[in-house]
N, C-alpha and C positions, 0 to 999 in steps of 0.2 A: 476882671469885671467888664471891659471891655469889648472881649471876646464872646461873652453871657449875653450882654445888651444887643450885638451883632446878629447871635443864632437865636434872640428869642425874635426878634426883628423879620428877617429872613423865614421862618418859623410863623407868623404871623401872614407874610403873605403865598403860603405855600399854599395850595388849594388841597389840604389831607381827604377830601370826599368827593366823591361823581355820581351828577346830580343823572337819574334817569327818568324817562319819559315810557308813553304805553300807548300802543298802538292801538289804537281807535276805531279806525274805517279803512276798508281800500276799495276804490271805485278805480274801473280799468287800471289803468299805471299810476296811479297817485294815492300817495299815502297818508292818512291824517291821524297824527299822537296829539297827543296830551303832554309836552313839553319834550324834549330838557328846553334849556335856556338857549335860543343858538339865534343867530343870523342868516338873511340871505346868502346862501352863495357854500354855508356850512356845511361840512360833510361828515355824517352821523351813521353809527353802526346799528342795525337790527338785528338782533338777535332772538331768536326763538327757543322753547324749553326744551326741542331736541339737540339742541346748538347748532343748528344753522345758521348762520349770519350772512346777511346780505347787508351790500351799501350802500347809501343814498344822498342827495344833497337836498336842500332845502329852496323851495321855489317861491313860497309864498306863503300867506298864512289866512286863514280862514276865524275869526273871532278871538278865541285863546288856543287854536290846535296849530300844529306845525303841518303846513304841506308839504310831503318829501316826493321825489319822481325816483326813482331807483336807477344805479346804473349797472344792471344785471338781472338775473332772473329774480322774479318776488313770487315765485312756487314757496319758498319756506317761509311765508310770512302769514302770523297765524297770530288771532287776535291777543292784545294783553304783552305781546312780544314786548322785548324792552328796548329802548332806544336810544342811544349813548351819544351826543354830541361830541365830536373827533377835534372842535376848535381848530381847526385846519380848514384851508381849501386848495382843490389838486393841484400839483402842480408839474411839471414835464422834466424830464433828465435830458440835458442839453448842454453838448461837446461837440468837439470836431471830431470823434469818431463815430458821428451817425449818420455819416454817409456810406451810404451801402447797405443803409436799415430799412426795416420796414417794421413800424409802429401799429398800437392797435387804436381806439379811438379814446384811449385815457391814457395814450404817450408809452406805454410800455412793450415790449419789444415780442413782435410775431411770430418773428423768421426761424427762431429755434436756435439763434447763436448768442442766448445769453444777454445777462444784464449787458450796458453801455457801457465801457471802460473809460473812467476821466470825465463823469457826466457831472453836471451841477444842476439843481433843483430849479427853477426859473416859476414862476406864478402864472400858470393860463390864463388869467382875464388883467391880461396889460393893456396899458395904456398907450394911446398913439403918441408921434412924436411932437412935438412944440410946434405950433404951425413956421415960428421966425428961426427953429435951429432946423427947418429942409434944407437939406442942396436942393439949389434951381435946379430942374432936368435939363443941360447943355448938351449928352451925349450919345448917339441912337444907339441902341443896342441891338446888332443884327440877330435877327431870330435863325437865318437857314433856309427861311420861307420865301421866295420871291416877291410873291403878292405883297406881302406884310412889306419887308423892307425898301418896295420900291415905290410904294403906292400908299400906304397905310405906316408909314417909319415909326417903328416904337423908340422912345427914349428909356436909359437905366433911371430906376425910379417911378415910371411911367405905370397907372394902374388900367386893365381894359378888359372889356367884358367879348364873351364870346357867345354869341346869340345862337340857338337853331332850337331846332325840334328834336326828336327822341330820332336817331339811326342818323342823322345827317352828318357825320364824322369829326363830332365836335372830338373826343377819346384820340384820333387818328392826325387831328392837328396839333393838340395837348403834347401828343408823343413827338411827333416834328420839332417841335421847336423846343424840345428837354431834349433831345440828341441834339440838334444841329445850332442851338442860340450857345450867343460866346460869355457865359456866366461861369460863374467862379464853382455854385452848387446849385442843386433845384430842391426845390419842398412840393413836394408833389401831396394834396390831400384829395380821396376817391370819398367822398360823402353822398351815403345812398347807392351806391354801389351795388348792381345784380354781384351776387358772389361769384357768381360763374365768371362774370368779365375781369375780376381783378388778377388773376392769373395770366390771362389773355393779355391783358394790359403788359404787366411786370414779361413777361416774356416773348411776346408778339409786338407791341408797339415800341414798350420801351428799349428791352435788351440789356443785355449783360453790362454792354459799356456802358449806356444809359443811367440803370442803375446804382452803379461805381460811384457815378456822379451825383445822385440823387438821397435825397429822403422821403420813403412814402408813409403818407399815414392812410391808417384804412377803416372805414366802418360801414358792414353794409347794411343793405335795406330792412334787414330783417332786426337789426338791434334798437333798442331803445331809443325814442328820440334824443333825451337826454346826450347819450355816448355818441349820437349823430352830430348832435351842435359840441359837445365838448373836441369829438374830431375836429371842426373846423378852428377851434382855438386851438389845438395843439400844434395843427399845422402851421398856424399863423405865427404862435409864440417861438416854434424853430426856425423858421426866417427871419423874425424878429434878434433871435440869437446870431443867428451867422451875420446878420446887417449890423449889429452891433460890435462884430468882432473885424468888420471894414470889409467884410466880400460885397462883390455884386452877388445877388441872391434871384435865381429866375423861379418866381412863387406862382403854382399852379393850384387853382381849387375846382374840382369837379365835385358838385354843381353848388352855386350860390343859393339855388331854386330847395333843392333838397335838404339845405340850412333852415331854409324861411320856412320849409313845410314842416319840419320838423320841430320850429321854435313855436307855429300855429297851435300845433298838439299839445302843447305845453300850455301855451294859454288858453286853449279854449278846457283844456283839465283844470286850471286852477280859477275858471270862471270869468276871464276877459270876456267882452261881447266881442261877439265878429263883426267885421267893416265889410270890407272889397276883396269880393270872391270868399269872405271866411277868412281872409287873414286878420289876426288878431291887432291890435295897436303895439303890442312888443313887440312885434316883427320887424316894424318900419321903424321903430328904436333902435334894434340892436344890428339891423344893417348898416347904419354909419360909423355905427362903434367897433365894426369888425373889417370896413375896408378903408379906415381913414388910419387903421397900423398899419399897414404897408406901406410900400411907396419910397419916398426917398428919404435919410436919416442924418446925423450928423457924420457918422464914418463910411458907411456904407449904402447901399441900394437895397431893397425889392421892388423888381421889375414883376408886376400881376397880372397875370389870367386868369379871369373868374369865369365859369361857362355859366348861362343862365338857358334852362330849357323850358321852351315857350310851350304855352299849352296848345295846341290845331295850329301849331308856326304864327300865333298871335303872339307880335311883339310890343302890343301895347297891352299886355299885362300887368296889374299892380308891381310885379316884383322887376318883373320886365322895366318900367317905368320907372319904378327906383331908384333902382342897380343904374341905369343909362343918368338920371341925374347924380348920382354921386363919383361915377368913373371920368377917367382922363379919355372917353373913347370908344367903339364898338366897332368888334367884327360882325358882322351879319353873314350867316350859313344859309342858302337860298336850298329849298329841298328841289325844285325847278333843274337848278346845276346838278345839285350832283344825281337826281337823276337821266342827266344825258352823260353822267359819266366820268365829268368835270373835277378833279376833288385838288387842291384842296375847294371845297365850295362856296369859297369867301364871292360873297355877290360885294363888288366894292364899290356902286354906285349908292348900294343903301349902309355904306359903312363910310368910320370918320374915327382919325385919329386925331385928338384937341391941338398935340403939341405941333403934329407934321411941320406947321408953318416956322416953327422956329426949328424944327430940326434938321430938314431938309434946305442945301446949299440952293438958291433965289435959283441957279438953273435946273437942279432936281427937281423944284416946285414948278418949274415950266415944264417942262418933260411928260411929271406927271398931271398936268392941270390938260396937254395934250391927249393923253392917252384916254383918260377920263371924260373928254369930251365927244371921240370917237367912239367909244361905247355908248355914251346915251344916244347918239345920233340913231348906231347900229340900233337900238335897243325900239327909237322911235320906227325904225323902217319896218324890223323884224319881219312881222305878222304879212308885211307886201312883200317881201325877200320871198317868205316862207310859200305861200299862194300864187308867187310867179307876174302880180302885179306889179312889182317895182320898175320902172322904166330906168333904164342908165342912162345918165347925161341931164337928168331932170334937176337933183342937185347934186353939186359938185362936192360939199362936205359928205353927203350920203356916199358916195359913190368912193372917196377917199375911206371912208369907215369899214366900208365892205372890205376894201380890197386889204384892208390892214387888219381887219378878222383874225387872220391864221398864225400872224403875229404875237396879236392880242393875248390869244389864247394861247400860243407857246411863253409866254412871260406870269402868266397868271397861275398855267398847270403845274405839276409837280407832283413825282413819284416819292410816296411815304422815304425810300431809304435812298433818295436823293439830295445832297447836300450843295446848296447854292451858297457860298461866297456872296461877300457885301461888292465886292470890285467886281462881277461879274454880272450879280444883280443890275447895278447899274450900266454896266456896258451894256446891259440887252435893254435897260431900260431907253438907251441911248440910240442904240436900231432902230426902236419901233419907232422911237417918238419923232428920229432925225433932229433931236435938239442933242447938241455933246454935254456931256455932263461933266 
């Protein structure tokens, strides 16, 4: 009897039917049925009478119709098509044997070497970490990069934005500092990505060894917005993995700009009004919600590089503005520099790292408070240098700035497959400035 009262029980909440929905309308990328029953965030199969099936998640909803955005082709979606709510939402395979991988922008594997061996299921849209269970950032983490680590010190944990305009070598610094920073793995995600440069990338910047060491996700410009922003969670939720399992984790996202335009398209399909420049109001939502998971956790670190690409090298763009108040920091890419040749082309008088002051030893902080001062000087003379008005002897801080020029600029430059040391960094920091570090 007891066994009866159990299975009718169990039996009772079994769901024996599946409820479907009927596709309605599609306007550009967005899809609008007539039920099932689902929530945001729900990922729903369409099927059509030839049996095509495409799949889609659920964005928003219009009266009594579900808006769905597809995340693939919607060629076989053909009116009346049925729509099956999956009660699920995606979620990433996430192990330590995904390094050496290369993901596609729904987490699934590119590279042609097969499922993930030892992978566990993890939920793309996590949650960040408890603001009172961070590690304080106490510890820089050498990137490789001169400039960065003698001028600009990132701490493990640290998040920081990488500013420029389109060609200025933001890709070229991304890859510097995934070969030569001293982290345990990298999560490298290419969002928006010409297809042409991700090959370039994985083989020309990064490299074999590089690679070894990394996890890339990729989605390029030509796919769905949708698979664009779920990119940028995939990447974020396997850093989130490795920071969970006690690595330092060096998290890279090209481009944060490419997320927001993409999250744009999305709302202005499901009928948001546009603000500033057309960016939608979900945009400036779901960017605090996407770099306040990073950063530093209870076991472990992600140390972040978000590139942000400025429209005409205006850095006071909505996203631009953003991004700089919610980061621990910015590099600023001057197109000026590197077009004299200069690269990496970190302009460091219009860059600031938050924590420098507590990461850098009270004489590092003089050294470089030095070195930074003879650049603006150099910077104020420039245009008289250049024109042949400058007179020598006029001032003495001028005239100490010039002659420390060649200095300057040997501490700042640096050859892509050149690897700078943190002890060495600092010795040269220590030439130029003539303070000992």
């Amino acid at each position: 009897m007891t066994n009866t009262l159990w299975f009718d029980e169990k039996l009772q909440q079994m769901r024996l039917f599946r409820l479907y929905g009927r596709v309605v309308k599609v306007v550009g990328m967005t899809i609008e049925s007539m039920g099932p029953k689902a929530t945001i965030g729900d990922i729903c199969s369409i099927q059509s009478d030839g049996g095509a099936e495409c799949t889609a998640e659920v964005v928003g909803f219009r009266e009594d119709r579900l808006i769905l955005m597809p995340l693939g082709e919607i060629k076989s979606v053909s009116p009346g098509a049925d729509v099956t709510a999956l009660g699920s939402s995606l979620a990433v395979p996430c192990g330590p044997n995904l390094r050496g991988r290369i993901l596609d922008g729904l987490g699934q594997p590119m590279d042609g070497l097969g499922p993930v061996q030892g992978a566990e299921l993890r939920l793309m849209d996590g949650a960040s970490p408890h603001p009172l269970e961070r590690q304080r950032i106490a510890q820089p983490m050498p990137t490789g990069v001169r400039v960065i680590d003698s001028l600009l010190t990132v701490g493990r944990g640290q998040r920081m934005g990488i500013f420029a305009g389109s060609g200025v070598g933001k890709s070229t610094l991304l890859s510097m500092i995934a070969r030569h920073s001293q982290a345990d793995v990298n999560v490298i995600g290419l969002i928006g990505e010409r297809g042409r440069e991700v090959r370039e990338f994985l083989e020309n910047d990064l490299g074999t060894e590089g690679l070894g060491q990394s996890v890339v996700i990729v989605a390029t410009s030509d796919q769905p917005a949708l698979i664009r922003i779920k990119a940028a969670m995939v990447a974020t939720t396997v850093a989130e993995y490795f920071r969970d399992e006690g690595y330092h984790v060096n998290f890279m996202l090209d481009s944060i700009t490419r997320f927001a335009m993409a999250q744009r398209e999305i709302g202005l399909a499901v009928g948001e009004p546009p603000t500033s420049r057309g960016y939608t109001p979900s945009v400036f939502a779901m960017l605090p919600r996407l770099l306040e998971r990073s950063g530093a956790g209870k076991n472990g670190t992600i140390t972040a590089f978000y590139t942000v690409l400025v429209d005409g090298d205006d850095m006071n763009d909505p996203i631009a503005d953003a991004v700089r108040g919610i980061l621990d920091g910015h590099m600023v890419l001057s197109r000026t520099i590197a077009n004299a040749g200069h690269f990496p082309a970190v302009d460091v008088l219009a860059s600031l790292s938050r924590l420098f002051p507590s990461l850098a030893t009270p004489v590092q902080a003089t050294a470089a408070r030095q070195v930074r001062s003879w650049m603006q000087r150099y910077r104020e003379v420039e245009d008289l240098v250049r024109i042949g008005a400058y007179q020598p002897g006029a001032d003495p801080d001028a005239d100490m700035a010039i002659r420390k020029l060649p200095e300057i600029h040997a501490l700042v430059r640096q050859h892509r497959d050149e690897a700078a040391t943190w002890e060495d960094t600092l010795r040269q920091l220590e030439c130029v400035s003539g303070v000992v570090v």
